[in-house]
C-alpha positions in Angstrom: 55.0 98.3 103.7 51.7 97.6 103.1 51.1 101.4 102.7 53.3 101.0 99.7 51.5 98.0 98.2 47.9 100.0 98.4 48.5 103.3 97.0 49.5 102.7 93.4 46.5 100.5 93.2 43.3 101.8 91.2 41.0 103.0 93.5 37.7 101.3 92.2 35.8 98.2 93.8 36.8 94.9 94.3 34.2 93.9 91.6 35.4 95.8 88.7 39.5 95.1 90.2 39.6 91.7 90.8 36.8 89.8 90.4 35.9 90.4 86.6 39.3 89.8 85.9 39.5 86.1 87.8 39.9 83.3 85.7 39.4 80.8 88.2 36.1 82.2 90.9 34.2 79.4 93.5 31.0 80.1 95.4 30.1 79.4 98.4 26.6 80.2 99.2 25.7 81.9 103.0 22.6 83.3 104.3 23.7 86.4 106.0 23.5 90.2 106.1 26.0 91.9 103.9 26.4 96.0 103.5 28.6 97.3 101.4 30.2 100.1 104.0 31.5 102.6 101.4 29.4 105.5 103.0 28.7 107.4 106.4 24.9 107.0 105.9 26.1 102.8 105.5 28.1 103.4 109.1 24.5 104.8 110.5 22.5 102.4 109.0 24.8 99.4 110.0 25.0 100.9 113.9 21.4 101.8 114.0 20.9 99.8 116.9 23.1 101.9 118.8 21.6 105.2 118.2 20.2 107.4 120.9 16.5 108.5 120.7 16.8 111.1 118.1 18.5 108.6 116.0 22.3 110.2 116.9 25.0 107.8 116.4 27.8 109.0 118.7 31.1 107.1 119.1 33.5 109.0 121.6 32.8 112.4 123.8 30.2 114.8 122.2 27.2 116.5 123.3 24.7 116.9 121.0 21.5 119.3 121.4 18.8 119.6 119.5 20.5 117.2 116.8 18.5 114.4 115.4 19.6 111.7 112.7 23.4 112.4 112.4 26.9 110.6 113.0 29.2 112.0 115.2 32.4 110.3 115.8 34.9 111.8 117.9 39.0 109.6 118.3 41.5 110.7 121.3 39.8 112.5 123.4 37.8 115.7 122.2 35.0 116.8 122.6 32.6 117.5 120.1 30.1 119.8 120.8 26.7 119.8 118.1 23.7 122.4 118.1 20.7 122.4 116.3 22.3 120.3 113.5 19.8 117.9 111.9 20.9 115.2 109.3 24.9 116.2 109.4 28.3 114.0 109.9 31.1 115.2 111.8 34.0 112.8 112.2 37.2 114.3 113.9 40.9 112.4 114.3 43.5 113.2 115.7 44.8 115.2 112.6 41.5 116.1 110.5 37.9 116.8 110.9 35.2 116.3 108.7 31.6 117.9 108.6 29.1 117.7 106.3 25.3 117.4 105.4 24.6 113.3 105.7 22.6 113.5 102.2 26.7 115.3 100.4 28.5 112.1 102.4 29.3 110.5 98.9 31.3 113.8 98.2 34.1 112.9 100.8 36.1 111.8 97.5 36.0 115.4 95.9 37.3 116.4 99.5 40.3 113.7 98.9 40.7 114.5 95.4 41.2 118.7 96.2 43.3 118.0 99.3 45.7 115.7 96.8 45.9 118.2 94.2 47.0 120.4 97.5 49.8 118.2 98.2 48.2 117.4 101.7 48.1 113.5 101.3 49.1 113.3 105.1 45.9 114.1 105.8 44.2 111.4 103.8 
């Protein structure tokens, strides 16, 4: 059901969606860290503190050599095996896997526009 709700929706942010289009906004003023997660590189940054000495970020099984400064993030159970990869994101679920050089991350949408235009929206 909610499925339904969200995919007809524009796909833009929040800003441009709702807020500039509020007739009635409050603020509440808050000191506290706020990212914007709309990005890999933001998923690095953000988890920083859990990166390994070469400034890997691996959630789930993987074995990474020679890799420095990457995101690897692995769901169910495989393993994901990196070489000599510097700089790279490679996220894998149980139905898709994504790789790609971190500094091309913000061209994940051409990836779900082409696979749309495809017809494979299950993977999205």
């Amino acid at each position: 059901m909610l499925r339904e709700a969200y995919e007809p929706l524009e796909k833009i942010s929040i800003d441009y969606a709702v807020m500039e289009k509020a007739e009635s906004i409050r603020v509440v003023e808050a000191d506290f860290e706020w990212s914007d997660v709309g990005s890999w590189a933001s998923v690095a940054r953000l988890r920083a503190d859990q990166a390994d000495p070469d400034g890997n970020l691996v959630v789930g099984d993987a074995e990474l050599i020679d890799t420095a400064d990457s995101v690897v993030i692995g769901e169910g159970g495989h393993l994901i095996g990196v070489i000599g990869l510097d700089d790279v994101i490679v996220v894998h679920t149980p139905d898709a896997t994504l790789v790609c050089s971190k500094d091309r991350a913000e061209e994940v949408k051409q990836l779900v526009d082409a696979l749309e235009r495809k017809g494979l929206d299950k993977y999205l």
